[in-house]
N, C-alpha and C positions, 0 to 999 in steps of 0.2 A: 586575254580571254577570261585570266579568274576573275580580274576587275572587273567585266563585265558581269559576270555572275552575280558576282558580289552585291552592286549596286541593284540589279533585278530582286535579289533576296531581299535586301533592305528595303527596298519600295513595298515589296509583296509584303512583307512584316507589318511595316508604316501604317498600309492598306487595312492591312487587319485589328491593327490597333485602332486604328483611326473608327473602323464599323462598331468592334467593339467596346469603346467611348462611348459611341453613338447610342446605342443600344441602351449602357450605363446609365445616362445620361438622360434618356427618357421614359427609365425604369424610376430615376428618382424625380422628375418631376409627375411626374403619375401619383407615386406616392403621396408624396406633397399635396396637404390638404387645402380646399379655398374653405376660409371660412365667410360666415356671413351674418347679416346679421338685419332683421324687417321689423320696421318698425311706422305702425299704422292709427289712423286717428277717425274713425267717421260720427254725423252727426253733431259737427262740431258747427258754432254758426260762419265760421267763413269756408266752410263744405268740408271734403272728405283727405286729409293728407297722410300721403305716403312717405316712409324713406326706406332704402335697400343699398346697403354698403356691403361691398364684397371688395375680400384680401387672398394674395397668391404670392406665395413666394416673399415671405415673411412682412408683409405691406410693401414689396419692391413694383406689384401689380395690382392695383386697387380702382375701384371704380363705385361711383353714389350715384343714386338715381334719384331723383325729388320729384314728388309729384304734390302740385298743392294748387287751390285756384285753379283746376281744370283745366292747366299745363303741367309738362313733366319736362324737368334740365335734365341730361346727365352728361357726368364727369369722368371719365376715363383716365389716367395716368400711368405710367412706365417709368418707374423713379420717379423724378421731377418733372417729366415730361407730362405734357399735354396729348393727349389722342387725338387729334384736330377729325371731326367730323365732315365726313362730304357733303357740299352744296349742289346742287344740277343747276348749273349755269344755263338761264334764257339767252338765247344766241339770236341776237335783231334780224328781221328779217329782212332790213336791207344790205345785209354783206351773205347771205345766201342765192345759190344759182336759180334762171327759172327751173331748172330740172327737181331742185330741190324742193325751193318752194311748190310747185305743184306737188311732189310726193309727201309733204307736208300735209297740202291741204288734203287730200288721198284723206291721209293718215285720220285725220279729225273727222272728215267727211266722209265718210263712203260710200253714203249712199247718193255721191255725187257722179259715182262712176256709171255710167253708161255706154253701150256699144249698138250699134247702128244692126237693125235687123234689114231683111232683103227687102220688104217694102218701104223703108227709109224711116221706120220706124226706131224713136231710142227705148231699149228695153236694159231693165237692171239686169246682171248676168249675174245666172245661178253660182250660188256659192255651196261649195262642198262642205259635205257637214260630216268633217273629219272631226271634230271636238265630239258630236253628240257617238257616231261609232267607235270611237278610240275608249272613252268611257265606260259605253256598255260592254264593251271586249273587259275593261277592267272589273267589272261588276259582278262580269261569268265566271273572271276566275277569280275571284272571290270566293264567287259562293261555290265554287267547285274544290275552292280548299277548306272551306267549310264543312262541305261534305265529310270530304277525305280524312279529315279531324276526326269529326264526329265518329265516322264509320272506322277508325283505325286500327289494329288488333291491338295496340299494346297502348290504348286510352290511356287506362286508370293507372300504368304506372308511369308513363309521362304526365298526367293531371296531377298524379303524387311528389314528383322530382317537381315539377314548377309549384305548386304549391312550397315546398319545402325553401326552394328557392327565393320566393317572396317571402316567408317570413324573414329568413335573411337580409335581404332587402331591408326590410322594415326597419330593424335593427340597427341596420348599416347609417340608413339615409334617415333617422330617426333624430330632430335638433334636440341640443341639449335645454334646450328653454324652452318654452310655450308656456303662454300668458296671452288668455283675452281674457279681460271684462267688460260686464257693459251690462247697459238698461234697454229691454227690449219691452214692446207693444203696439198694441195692436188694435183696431178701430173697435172689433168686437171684442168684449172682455173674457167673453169666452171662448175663442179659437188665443188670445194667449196665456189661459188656464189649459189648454188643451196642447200648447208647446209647451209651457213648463212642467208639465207630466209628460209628457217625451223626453225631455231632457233631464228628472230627476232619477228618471227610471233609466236612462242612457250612460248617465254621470256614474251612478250607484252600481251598474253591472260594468262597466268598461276603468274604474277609477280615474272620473275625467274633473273631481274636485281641485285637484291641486294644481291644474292648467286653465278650467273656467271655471268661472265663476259669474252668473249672472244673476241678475233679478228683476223681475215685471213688472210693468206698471199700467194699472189696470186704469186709470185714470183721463185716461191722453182721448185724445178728440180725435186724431191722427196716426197713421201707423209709425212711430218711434225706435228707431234705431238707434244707438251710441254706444260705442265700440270702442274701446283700446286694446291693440294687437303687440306684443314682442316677441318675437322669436328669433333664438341665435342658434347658429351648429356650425357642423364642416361638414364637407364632403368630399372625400379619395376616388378621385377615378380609378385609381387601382384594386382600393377594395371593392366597390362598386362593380368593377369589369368580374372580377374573381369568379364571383357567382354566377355570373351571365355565362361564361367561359367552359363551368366545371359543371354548368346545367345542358351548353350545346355540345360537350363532348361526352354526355351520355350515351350509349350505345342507341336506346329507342329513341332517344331526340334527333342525334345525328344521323340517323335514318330518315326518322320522318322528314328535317328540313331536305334532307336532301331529294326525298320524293316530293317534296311541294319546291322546287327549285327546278328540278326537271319536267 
């Protein structure tokens, strides 16, 4: 009988350990940042190219995306592995049943289906318009949490706690590189005198010199784009979650979601 104990204890322990592993375990991949890194091209004469490399888990999970020529490859990998991407297989339709095949053609056709009325007449048969009422139920309560928002007593200092919150954000999700330049213009010479005074006066109050840097060209016959983009960061779902976490377990936040959930 202690045997028996014994081994029950040791499972239950096992059990416990094993959750909290678990736990550990996805406390540190959380942490763990993906970095990344974009890197873009337009206005160029063989069109507009993209690339976007992302890494996890020390480059053990990495993935490139290419876009160039008006196609886009991408590359997935798990260590040396390959991520093999799904294809939807055309299935011939003569190794298909007629049951099939008819529900087939259903499928493509539908306005092939007809049903015999009592004068021997064929008539399309009414289709319920579950799509356009399901919708507008969504739309009600929308704007009935809309309302409920607006009208809420304790607004200003949940508009104050998510504000606060986003700057956080900002900070967090905020790459460490940013780099465009580029030659922009425009058909009229003066709508782009009238963007380069938006944007000196944008640059000058926001200190956006030292990430663009563009210049006009009043010249052009055409509206002129050319663009070089880089940007690199990381980003922690951990940190990331923190503030989302420490913003819904507010007193007046967890209130409110909870009156717009009931």
């Amino acid at each position: 009988m202690a045997t028996v104990l014994w081994v029950i204890l040791w499972i239950f322990v096992g059990l416990i350990g094993l959750f909290i592993g678990v736990v550990l375990l996805a406390i540190l991949l959380a942490a763990l940042p993906v970095s990344y890194r974009i890197e873009a091209r337009t206005g160029e004469e063989g069109g507009s190219v993209a690339r976007v490399h992302v890494r996890y888990l020390f480059g053990l999970v990495r993935a490139r995306y290419v876009y160039e020529k008006g196609t886009g490859e991408l590359d997935a990998r798990v260590a040396w592995i390959k991520v093999p991407r799904g294809k939807k297989k055309d299935i011939p339709a003569e190794s298909l049943t007629p049951q099939d095949q008819n529900k087939a053609s259903h499928a493509k056709h539908p306005d092939s289906i007809r049903t015999q009325s009592n004068d021997g007449h064929m008539v399309q048969p009414a289709k319920p318009d579950s799509t356009g009422s399901s919708l507008k139920e969504k739309l009600q309560k929308i704007k009935s949490n809309i309302s409920m928002v607006k009208d809420y007593p304790n607004r200003q200092i949940i508009t104050a706690l998510t504000l606060r919150t986003l700057r956080k954000l900002a900070k967090i999700l905020k790459p460490k590189h940013i780099k465009i330049a580029g030659v922009l213009g425009f058909t009229d010479p003066a709508i782009t005198g009238l963007f380069f005074a938006a944007y000196e006066a944008a640059a000058e109050a926001l200190r956006l010199r030292k990430h663009i840097q563009l210049s006009g060209n009043f010249d052009t016959q055409q509206t002129h784009i050319s663009l070089q983009i880089s940007i690199r960061g990381r980003i922690s779902l951990a940190r990331t979650a923190l503030p989302l976490i420490g913003l819904a377990l507010k007193k007046p936040v967890r209130k409110l979601i909870g009156d717009l959930i009931s």
